[in-house]
N, C-alpha and C positions, 0 to 999 in steps of 0.2 A: 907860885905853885910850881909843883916838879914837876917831869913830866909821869916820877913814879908816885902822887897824890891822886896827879888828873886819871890816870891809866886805873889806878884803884877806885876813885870813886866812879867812875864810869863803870866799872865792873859792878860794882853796888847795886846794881837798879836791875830790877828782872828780866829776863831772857834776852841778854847783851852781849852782842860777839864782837868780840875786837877783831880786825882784818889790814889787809894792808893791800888792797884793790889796786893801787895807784902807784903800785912799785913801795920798795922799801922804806923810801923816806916820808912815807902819806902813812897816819895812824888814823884809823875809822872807825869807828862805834857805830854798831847797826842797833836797832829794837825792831823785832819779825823784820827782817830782813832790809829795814828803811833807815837811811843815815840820821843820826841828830846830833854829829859832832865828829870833826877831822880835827887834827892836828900835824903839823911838820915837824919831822923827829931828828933833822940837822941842821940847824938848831932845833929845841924846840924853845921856839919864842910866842907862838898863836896859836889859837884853838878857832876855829868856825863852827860856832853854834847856831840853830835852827832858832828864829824869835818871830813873834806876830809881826804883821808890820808897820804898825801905827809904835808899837814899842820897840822894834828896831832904831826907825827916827827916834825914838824918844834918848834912849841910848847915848846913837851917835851924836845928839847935842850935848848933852850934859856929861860926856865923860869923852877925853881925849884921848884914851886908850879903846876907843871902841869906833868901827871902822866899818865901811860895806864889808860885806862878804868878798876877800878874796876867790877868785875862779868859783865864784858861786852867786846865783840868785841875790843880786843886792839886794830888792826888794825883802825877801827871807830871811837872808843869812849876815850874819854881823862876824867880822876876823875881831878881837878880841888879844890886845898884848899882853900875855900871861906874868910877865915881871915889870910892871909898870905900875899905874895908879889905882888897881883894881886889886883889891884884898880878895885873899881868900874863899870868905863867908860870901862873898857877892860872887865872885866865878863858881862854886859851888850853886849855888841857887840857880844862877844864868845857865848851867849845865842840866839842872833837876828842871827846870823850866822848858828846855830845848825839847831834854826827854817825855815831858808831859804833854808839849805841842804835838810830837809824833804819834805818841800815845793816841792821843783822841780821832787822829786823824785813820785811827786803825777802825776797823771791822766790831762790830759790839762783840761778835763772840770770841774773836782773837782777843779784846782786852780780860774778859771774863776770864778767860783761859790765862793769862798773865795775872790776874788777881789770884788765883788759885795758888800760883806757883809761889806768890810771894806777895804781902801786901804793900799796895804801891802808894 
């Protein structure tokens, strides 16, 4: 994945601000104002996605490219090598998943209000 696929499909998903909090080389994806996904943009080699945490572990067993969360909530968060053994179609999903963890964990009327805007 590039880093200008990941930057697009994150944009994809409703009411999603891209920021850069962390200084210039930290790329941030917020939904209503809550993270579901950094990335390092010198290189960019990782992405840290948001995952439950029974499939975080699950994850990190079964796939060598998937790692604690760097500077993040191990339990939570999984770093993820974006040119390594992981396709595509599976970083994709693992990102639409991140963004649906956070989702839920929003306010019933802030999600309604995000369904409005776009079907999620």
């Amino acid at each position: 994945m590039t880093l200008d696929d990941y930057r697009q499909y994150c944009l994809s998903f409703a009411a999603v601000t891209e920021e850069l909090p962390f200084g210039p080389d930290t790329l941030v994806f917020k939904v209503a104002g809550k993270i579901f996904t950094i990335a390092g943009l010198d290189p960019f080699e990782s992405i840290n996605l948001k995952c439950d945490p029974d499939r975080a572990v699950e994850l990190r067993e079964r796939y060598p490219a998937v790692q604690p969360g760097y500077h993040m909530n191990k339990k939570h968060w999984n770093t993820i090598a974006v040119n390594g053994s992981i396709n595509n179609t599976m970083l994709k999903q693992w990102i639409a998943d991140s963004y649906a963890l956070i989702l839920s964990g929003l306010p019933a009327k802030t999600q309604e209000q995000l369904r409005q805007q776009k079907r999620l």
